[in-house]
C-alpha positions in Angstrom: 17.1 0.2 -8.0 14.9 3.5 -7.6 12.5 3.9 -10.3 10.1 6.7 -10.9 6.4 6.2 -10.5 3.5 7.7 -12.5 3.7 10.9 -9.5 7.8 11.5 -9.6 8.2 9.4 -5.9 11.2 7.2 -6.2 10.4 4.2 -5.4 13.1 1.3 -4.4 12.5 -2.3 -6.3 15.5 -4.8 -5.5 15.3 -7.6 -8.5 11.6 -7.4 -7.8 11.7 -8.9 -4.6 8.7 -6.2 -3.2 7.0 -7.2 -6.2 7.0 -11.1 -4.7 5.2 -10.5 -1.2 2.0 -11.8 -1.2 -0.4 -9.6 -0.8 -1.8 -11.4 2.0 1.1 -10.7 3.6 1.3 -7.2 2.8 -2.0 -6.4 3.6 -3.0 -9.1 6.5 -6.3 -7.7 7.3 -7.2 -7.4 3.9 -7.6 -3.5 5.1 -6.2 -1.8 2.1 -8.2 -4.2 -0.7 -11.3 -3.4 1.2 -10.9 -0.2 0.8 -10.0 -0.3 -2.7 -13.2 -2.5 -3.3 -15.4 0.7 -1.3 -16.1 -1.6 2.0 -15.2 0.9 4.7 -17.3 3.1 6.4 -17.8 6.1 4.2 -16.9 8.1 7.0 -13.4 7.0 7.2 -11.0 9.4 5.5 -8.1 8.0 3.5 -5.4 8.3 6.5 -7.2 6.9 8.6 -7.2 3.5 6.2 -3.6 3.6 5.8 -2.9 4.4 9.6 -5.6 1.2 10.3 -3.6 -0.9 7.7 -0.1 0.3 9.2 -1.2 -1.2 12.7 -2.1 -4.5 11.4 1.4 -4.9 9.6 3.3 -7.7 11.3 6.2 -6.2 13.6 9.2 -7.9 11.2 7.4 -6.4 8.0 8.5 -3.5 6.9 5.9 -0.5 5.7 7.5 0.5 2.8 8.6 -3.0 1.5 4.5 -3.5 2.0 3.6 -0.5 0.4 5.6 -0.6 -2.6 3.9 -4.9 -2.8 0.4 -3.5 -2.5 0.7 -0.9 -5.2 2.9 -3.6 -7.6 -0.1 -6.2 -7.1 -3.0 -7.2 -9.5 -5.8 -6.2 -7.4 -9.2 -6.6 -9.2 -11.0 -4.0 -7.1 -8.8 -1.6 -8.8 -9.3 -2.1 -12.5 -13.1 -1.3 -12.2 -14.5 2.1 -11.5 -12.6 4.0 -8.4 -14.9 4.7 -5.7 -13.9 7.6 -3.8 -10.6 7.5 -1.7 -8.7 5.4 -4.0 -6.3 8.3 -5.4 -5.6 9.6 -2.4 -4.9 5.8 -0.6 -2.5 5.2 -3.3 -1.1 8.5 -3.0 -0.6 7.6 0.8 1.1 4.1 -0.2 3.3 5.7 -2.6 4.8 8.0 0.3 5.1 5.2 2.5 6.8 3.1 -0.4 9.0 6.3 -1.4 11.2 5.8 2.4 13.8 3.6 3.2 13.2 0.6 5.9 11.5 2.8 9.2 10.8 0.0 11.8 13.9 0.4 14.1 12.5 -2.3 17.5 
């Protein structure tokens, strides 16, 4: 089922099965709750955490299925105050979540 986010994208949620992936999974190297949280380097712009987080994404996981987990989950770091970078990461994630499966190897 497609379903409309806050920005328009159409994002695909099967019986909330994105919903269910870990976010350890989706995010192995914790790359994208770092960010969230303000860890990385202030110099790093906001594609260059998403391309970081897309190369640390298992082989048999795919992107959008761990896009569209990261922006369903709970994550703390996000309720606070947003330190710069957030907006656009999500942004990011929501495009990524927005395609179909992409991995074809």
């Amino acid at each position: 089922m497609y379903m409309p986010d806050e920005n328009g994208w159409q994002i695909l949620y099967r019986n909330g099965t994105e919903r269910d992936l870990p976010i350890e999974r989706a995010d192995p190297a914790a790359v994208i709750q770092r960010a969230l949280g303000g860890f990385p380097a202030p110099e790093a712009s906001a594609e260059q955490i998403v391309l970081t987080w897309l190369m640390t994404l298992p082989r048999e996981l795919d992107p959008p299925r761990a896009a569209r987990s990261l922006l369903a989950a709970r994550m703390p770091c996000c309720r606070s105050a947003q330190p710069s970078g957030v907006s656009e990461i999500r942004h990011l994630l929501r495009y990524i979540a927005s395609h179909h499966k992409s991995r074809a190897w």
